[in-house]
Structures are given as structure tokens and as C-alpha cells.
N, C-alpha and C positions, 0 to 999 in steps of 0.2 A: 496517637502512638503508632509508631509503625512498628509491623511485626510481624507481615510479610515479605518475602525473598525473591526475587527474579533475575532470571540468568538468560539473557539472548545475544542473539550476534546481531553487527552492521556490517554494513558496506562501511568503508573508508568514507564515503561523498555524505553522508548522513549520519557519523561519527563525527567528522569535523563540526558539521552543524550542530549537534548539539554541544560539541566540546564549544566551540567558539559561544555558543549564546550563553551557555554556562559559565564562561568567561567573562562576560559584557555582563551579566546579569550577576558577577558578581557572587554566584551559589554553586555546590556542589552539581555536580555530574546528573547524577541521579535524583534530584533537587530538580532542576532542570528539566528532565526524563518528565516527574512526575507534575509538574506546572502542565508540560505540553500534554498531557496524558489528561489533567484535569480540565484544560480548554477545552479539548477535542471530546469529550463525552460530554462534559455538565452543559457545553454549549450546542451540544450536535452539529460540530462543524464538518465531521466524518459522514463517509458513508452509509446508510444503513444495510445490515446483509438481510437478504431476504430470509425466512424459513424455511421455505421449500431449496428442496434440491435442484437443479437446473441441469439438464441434460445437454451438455455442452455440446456433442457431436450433433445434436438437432441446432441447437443453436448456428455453431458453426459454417453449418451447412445451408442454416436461411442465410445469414450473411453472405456466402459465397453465392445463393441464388441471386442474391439481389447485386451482387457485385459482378455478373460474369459477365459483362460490356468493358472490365480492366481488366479482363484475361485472367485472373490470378490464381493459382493451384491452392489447394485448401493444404497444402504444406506451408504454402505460404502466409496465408491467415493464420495459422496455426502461432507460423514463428513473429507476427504481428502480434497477436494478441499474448504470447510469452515474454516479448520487449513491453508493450506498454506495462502489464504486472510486475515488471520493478522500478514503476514509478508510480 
């Protein structure tokens, strides 16, 4: 039985895809939503998050040490690592 409620937003680029596989596939939206939602947990095809908290600005900063032979400002890592988080 379902009898919980969830309310989020997409991008366009990841709306389509599930509007189209829901389409192919024949089933509701949210039907859809929850197949992909049941792969990716019951199968651990996802990432796992760690527990601990991660200090990003120590982070940051090793990566920029070990990166400083491509010159690159930790503005710049910064807006790298902001791009790849919406994928």
C-alpha cells in the first residue's frame, strides 16, 4: 500500500528521462520514480554516504596541493567540484 507523499523538483534533462522511461515502460510517472528508487537501494547500485562529516575546505585544499603543477586557483576547484555535483 502506498501511503507516503513526496514532493521534489528536477532539472528538465532528468525529467524527460524519467517522463520517457515511464513512457516505454508503459507505467505512471511516479511508478517509474519508485522502480528506479527500488533498483538503486535494494541493489546498491548508488553511492554510499559516509557517516562522518568531511571537512571540505581540508579536502579541497589536499586536492589543490596535489594539483598545483596545473596552476589552478581553489576557486577554481571549488567551481569543478559544484559542476560535477549536478551530475
Amino acid at each position: 500500500m502506498l501511503n507516503k507523499r513526496v514532493q521534489t523538483l528536477f532539472d528538465q534533462e532528468t525529467w524527460q528521462l524519467v517522463h520517457e522511461s515511464a513512457m516505454n515502460m508503459n507505467v505512471s510517472f511516479g511508478e517509474a520514480l519508485r522502480q528506479a528508487a527500488n533498483y538503486a537501494f535494494k541493489t546498491k547500485k548508488i553511492h554510499k554516504v559516509k557517516n562522518k562529516k568531511v571537512d571540505l575546505r581540508a579536502e579541497l585544499a589536499t586536492i589543490h596541493k596535489d594539483m598545483k603543477p596545473m596552476h589552478l586557483t581553489f576557486k577554481e576547484i571549488k567551481k569543478m567540484v559544484e559542476h560535477g555535483r549536478r551530475y
